[in-house]
C-alpha positions in Angstrom: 0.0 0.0 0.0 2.8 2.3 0.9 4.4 1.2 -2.8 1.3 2.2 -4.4 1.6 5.7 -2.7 4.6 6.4 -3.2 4.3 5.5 -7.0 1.6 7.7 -7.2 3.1 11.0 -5.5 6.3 10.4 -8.3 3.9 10.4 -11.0 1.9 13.5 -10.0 6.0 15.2 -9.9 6.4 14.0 -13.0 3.2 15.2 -14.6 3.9 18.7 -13.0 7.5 19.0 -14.1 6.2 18.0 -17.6 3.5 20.8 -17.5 6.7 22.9 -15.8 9.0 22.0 -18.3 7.8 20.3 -21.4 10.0 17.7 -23.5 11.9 19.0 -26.5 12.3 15.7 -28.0 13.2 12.4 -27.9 17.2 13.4 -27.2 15.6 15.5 -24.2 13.9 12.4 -23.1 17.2 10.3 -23.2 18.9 12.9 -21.3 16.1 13.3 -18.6 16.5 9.5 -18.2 19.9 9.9 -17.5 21.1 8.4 -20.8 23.8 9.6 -23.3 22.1 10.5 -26.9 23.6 8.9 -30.1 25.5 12.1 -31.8 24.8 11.6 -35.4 27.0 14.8 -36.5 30.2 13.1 -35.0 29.5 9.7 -37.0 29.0 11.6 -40.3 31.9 13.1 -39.9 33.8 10.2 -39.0 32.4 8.3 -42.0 33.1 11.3 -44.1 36.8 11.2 -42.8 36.7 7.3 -44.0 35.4 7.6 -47.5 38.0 10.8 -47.9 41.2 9.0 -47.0 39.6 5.6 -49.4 39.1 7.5 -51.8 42.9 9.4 -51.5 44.1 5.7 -51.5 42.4 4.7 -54.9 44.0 8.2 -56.4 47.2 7.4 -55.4 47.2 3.9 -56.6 45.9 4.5 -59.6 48.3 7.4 -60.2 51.0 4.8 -60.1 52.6 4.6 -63.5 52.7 1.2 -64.8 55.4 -1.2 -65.3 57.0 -0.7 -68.8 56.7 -3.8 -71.4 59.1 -6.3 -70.4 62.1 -6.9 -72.7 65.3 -8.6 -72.8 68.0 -6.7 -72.1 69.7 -6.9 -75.0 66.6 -5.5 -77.4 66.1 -2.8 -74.7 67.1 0.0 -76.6 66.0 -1.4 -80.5 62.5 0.2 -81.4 59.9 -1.4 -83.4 60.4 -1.6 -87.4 56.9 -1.8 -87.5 56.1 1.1 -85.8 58.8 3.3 -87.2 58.0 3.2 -91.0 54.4 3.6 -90.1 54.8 6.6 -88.2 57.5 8.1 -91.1 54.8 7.3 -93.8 52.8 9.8 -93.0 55.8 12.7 -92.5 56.8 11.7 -96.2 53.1 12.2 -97.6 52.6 15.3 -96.2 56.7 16.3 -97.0 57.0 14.7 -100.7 53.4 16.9 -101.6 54.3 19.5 -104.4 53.2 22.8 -103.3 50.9 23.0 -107.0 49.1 20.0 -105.5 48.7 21.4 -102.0 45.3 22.8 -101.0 44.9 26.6 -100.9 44.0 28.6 -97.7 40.1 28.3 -98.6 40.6 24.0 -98.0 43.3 24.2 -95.6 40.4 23.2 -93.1 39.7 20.2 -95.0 43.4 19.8 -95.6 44.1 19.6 -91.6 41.1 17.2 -91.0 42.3 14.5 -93.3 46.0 15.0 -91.9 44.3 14.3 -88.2 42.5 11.7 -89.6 45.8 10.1 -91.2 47.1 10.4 -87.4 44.6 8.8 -85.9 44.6 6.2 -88.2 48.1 5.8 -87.5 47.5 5.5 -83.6 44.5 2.7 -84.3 46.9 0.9 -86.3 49.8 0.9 -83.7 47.1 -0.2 -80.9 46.0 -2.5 -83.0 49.5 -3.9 -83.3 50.2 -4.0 -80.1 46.6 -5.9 -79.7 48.4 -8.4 -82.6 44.9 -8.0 -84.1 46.7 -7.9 -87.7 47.6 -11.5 -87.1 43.4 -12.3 -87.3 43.3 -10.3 -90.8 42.3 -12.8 -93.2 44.4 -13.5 -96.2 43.2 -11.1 -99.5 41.4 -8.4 -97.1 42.3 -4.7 -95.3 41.0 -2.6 -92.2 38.3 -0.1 -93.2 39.9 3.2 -92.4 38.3 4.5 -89.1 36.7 7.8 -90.4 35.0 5.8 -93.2 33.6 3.5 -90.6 32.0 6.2 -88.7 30.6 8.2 -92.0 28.6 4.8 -92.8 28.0 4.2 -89.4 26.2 8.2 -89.1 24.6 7.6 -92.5 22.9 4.2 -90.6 21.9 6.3 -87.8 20.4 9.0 -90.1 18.4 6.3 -91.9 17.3 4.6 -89.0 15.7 8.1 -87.4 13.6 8.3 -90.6 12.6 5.5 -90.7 11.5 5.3 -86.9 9.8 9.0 -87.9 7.9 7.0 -90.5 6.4 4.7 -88.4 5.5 7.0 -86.2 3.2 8.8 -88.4 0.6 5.5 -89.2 -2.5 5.3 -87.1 -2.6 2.6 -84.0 -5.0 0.5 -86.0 -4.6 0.0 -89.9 -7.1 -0.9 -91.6 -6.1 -1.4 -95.7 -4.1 -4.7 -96.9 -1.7 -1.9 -98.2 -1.2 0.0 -95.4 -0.3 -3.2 -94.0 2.1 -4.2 -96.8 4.1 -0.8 -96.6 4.2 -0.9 -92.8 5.7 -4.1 -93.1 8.6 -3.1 -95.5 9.5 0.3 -93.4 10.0 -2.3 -90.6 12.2 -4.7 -92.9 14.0 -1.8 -93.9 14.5 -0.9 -90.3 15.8 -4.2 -89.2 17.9 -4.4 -91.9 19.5 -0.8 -91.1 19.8 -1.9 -87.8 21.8 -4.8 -88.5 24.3 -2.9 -90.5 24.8 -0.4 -87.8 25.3 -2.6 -85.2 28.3 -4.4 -87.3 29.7 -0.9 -87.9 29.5 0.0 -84.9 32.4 -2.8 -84.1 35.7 -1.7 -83.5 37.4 -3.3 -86.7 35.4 -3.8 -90.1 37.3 -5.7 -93.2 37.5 -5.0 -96.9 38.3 -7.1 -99.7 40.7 -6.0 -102.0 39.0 -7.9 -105.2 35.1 -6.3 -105.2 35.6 -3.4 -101.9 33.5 -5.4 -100.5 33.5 -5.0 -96.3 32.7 -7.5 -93.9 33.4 -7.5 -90.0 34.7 -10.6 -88.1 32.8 -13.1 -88.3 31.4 -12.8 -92.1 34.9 -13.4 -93.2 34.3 -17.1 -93.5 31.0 -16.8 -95.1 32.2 -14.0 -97.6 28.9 -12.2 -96.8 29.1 -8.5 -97.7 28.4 -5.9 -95.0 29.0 -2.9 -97.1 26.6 -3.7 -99.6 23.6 -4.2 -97.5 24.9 -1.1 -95.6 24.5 1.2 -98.8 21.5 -0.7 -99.7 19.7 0.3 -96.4 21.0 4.0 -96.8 19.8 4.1 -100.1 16.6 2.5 -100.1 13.8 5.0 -101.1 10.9 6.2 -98.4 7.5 5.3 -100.1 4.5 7.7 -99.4 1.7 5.9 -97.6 -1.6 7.5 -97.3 -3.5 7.3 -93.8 -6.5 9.4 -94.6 -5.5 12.7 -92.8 -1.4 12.6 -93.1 0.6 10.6 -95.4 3.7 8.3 -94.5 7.5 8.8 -96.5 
């Protein structure tokens, strides 16, 4: 009975010193309990001090330069053949051209784009010899020169987005046998431009020295000719379909 009195007489304090002074939270409550509070500030920035000195760690490993290429001792200081007439071939072209023949200041532009694209070609080529990809060049065939890769590769994309433009433009249900029909071969057309831009968009694409015709790596075997059906998809003609209020190209 006593118990139950005195539990009483604490409550009533307590309900007055809440009404005195109310809680300002949960972190108030901890406190009045006579607990410690988690400080959340002091673990963020600890964390934050963590994932700084990780991440200064992964920096300064992969600053490390790597080791060089290893060679024998005695071919140390003998530089590739290879590499050295390729990278004199284009100095020579550009040295040997007669000034008559040189472009004028109007096409110096073009001039200096097919220069940078003879470099780059150059720096494919060594990375490519250094990837001994020339050793999977089949017999009778060449690499397709990088900037004429990625004109047929734009031309693909450019044919594609008319084509998806095309389709865009017939009605959700069609109606006609023809409308049909012509739906149908703007969606052959796009799977075949599709195809073609997906193998030029490989990293290497062959060519034939007999008929120019390209193929990528694994048509080399079948001799089927991704150039051709590449130019055929660019150069297939838009029909006009009529769908009562707009017409289709």
């Amino acid at each position: 009975m006593e118990a139950r009195k005195t539990h009483l007489r604490h409550m009533a304090g307590a309900a007055v010193g809440m009404i005195l002074k109310p809680s300002r939270g949960l972190r108030d409550d901890i406190l009045r309990a006579g607990g410690k509070p988690k400080d959340h500030n002091k673990e963020n920035r600890q964390r934050l001090k963590e994932l700084e000195k990780a991440n200064k760690a992964k920096k300064e490993e992969t600053s490390k330069p790597s080791p060089p290429p290893f060679k024998l001792k005695k071919f140390e200081d003998v530089s590739s053949k290879l590499q050295t007439r390729r990278t004199s071939s284009v100095e020579t072209l550009v040295s040997e051209t007669p000034e008559s023949s040189r472009p004028s200041t109007a096409n110096s532009s073009k001039a200096d784009r097919k220069l940078e694209w003879a470099r780059k070609e150059q720096e494919r080529l060594n990375g490519l010899e250094e990837e001994n990809l020339f050793e999977r060049i089949p017999p009778g065939m060449i690499l397709v020169p990088e900037y004429e890769r990625l004109d047929t590769l734009q031309a693909l994309e450019q044919k594609q987005n008319e084509l998806l433009e095309a389709l865009s433009k017939f009605p959700v249900i069609i109606e006609t046998v023809s409308m049909k029909k012509r739906k149908a071969l703007i969606e052959a057309q796009l799977k075949e431009v599709e195809t073609a831009k997906e193998h030029f968009s490989r990293k290497t694409v062959y060519i034939t020295k007999e008929n120019n015709t390209q193929s990528s790596d694994d048509e080399v075997e079948t001799g089927v000719g991704v150039w051709d059906r590449a130019r055929r998809a660019v150069n297939q003609p838009m029909r006009k379909v009529s769908t009562g209020t707009q017409s289709v190209r």
